[in-house]
C-alpha positions, 0 to 999 in steps of 0.5 A, spaced: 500 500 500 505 504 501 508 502 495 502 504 491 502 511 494 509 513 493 508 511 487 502 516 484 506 521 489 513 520 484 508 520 477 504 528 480 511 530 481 514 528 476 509 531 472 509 537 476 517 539 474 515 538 467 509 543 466 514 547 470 520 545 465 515 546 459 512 553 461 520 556 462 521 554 456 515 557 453 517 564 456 524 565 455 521 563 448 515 569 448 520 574 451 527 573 447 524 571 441 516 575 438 517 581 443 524 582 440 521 581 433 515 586 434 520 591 437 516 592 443 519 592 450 514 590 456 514 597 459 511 599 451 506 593 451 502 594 458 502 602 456 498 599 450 493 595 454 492 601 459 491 605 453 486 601 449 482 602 456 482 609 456 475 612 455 476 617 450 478 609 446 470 606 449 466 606 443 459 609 447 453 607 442 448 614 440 443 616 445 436 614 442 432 620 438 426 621 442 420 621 438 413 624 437 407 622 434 402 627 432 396 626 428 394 631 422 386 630 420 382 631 413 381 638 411 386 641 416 389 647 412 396 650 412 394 654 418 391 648 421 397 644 422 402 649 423 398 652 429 397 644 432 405 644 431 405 649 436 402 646 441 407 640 441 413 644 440 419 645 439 416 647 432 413 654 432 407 656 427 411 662 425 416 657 423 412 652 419 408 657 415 414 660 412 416 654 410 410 651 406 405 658 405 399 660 407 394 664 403 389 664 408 394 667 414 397 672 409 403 669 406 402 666 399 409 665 397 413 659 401 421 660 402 423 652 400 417 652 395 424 652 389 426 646 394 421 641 394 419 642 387 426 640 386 425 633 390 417 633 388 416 633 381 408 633 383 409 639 384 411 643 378 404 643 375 402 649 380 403 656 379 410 661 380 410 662 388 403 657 390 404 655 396 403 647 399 396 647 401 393 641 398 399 638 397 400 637 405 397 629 406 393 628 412 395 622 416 398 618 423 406 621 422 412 617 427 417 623 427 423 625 431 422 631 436 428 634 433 425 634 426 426 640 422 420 643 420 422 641 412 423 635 415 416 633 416 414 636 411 417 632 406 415 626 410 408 628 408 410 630 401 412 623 402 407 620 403 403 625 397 408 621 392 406 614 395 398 615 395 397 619 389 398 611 384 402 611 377 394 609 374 391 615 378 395 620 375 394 618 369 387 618 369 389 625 371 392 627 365 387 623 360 382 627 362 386 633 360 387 635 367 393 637 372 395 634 379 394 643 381 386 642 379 385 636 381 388 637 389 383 644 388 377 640 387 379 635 392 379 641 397 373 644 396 370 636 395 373 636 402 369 641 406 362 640 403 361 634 403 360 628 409 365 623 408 367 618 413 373 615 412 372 611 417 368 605 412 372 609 405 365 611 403 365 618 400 358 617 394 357 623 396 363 626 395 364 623 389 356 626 387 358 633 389 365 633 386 360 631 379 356 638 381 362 642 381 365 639 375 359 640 371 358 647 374 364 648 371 363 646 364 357 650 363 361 656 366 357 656 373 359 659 378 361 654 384 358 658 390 362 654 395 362 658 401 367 653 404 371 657 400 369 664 403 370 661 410 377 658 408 379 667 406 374 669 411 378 665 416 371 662 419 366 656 419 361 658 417 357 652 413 353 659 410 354 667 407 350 672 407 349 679 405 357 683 404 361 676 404 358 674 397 360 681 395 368 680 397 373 682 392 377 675 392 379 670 387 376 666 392 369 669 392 366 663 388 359 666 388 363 672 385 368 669 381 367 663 376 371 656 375 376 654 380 378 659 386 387 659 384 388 654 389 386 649 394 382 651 401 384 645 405 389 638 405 384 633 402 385 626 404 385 620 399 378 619 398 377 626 397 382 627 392 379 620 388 372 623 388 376 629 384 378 624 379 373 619 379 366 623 380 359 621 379 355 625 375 348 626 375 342 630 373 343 634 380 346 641 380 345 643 387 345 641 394 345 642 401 347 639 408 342 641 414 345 643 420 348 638 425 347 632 420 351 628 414 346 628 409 345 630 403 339 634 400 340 635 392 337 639 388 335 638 378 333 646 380 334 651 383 327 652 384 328 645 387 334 648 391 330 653 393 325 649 398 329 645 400 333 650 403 326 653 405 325 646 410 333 644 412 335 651 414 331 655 416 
């Protein structure tokens, strides 16, 4: 027994000495031979080390852009939007409506106008200096809390490229239309009709773009008072009196054919309603106060009655 416990004693030492004897060997030949080689001296090589983990040398991962949703409805103007902006900061309306225009607060002429034309070529059909009313799509928007305001607006003239399809643009075209005329009607067709978004349902708004279209071929005026509230800046769904008489291209009861440009951002089943109307034997209409429905008229004797039972 005791033979046997010398024994394994002699194997562990035996095998102890030489992981010794092999590890010196390796040493002498790490420290004579490749930091000789490389040329760097031990002093050198720990500095290496201690610099690789100095914290300008730690890789920090960017910091999370905070971000914002904010919600832009069917309908809202220029000046709509850029007074919901100011309210979420940090984007004022001052800031907003020098980017895209504003007829309706008093500045037509949008800075960047020359810019996103460039990067838009749907908007090169509108006059010189129009601003973007129109063109500003309606929609849910993820965006960044540090966004510029050109930023955001090009997310919206974004999502106006994606909407406005390759065939809808050519069924423009081959009615002898332009994307500018069409988003004009679309504006209109916008605030006078009851459209519900909700089950993509817009035969009225389809109807009622075929009346003013047809107003338009037999040289009617459009008599739209969402246009006289868009220059007024109010929400009348009714004028009377001195605003009929306002000198404004605008003034659709004054002036004959399309006002010069659209009156609100129309959403997509507006803007199709433009393109694809119903047309009728209907040339007027009206909404009683309170509801969404929708009393046409063939006459305006017709049209005269009506209004004499729903509005007064």
């Amino acid at each position: 027994m005791k033979k046997t416990v010398y024994y394994l004693l002699a194997i562990i030492l035996f095998s102890v000495l030489t992981i010794l004897i092999i590890a010196n060997i390796y040493f002498h030949f790490f420290t004579n031979n490749i930091l000789a080689n490389h040329k760097l001296e031990s002093s050198n090589f720990i500095t290496r080390i201690i610099d690789h983990f100095r914290p300008q040398s730690i890789i920090i991962a960017p910091a999370l852009r905070a971000e914002k949703t904010i919600h832009i409805p069917e309908g809202f103007t220029n000046q709509d939007i850029a007074r919901y902006l100011s309210k979420q900061e940090p984007w004022t309306s001052k800031d907003f409506l020098q980017v895209v225009g504003s007829v309706q607060a008093g500045s037509k002429i949008a800075t960047s106008s020359s810019y996103f034309s460039t990067k838009f070529p749907f908007l090169k059909d509108r006059p010189p200096g129009a601003d973007l009313e129109g063109y500003l799509f309606p929609d849910t928007y993820r965006i960044y809390a540090s966004s510029t305001v050109k930023e955001i607006v090009s997310k919206m003239l974004n999502n106006f490229n994606e909407k406005l399809t390759p065939k809808m643009r050519a069924d423009i075209k081959s009615q002898g239309k332009t994307i500018y005329e069409i988003i004009t009607m679309a504006s209109l067709v916008e605030k006078e009709a009851p459209i519900n978004y909700h089950t993509d349902n817009n035969r009225n708004a389809r109807i009622i773009a075929g009346i003013f279209w047809n107003r338009l071929k037999r040289g009617q005026a459009l008599e739209s008072d969402a246009t006289l509230s868009y220059i007024l800046n109010d929400t009348e769904s009714q004028h009377q009196g001195k605003a009929l008489e306002i000198n404004s291209k605008y003034n659709t009861y004054k002036y004959r054919g399309l006002p010069p440009g659209p009156i609100s951002n129309p959403g997509i089943l507006a803007i199709k309603a433009a393109i694809y109307p119903l047309l009728t034997s209907y040339n007027y209409f009206l909404t009683p106060s309170g509801t969404k429905t929708v009393v046409y008229a063939k006459t305006y004797a017709q049209h005269l009655r009506n209004s004499y039972k729903y509005l007064r």
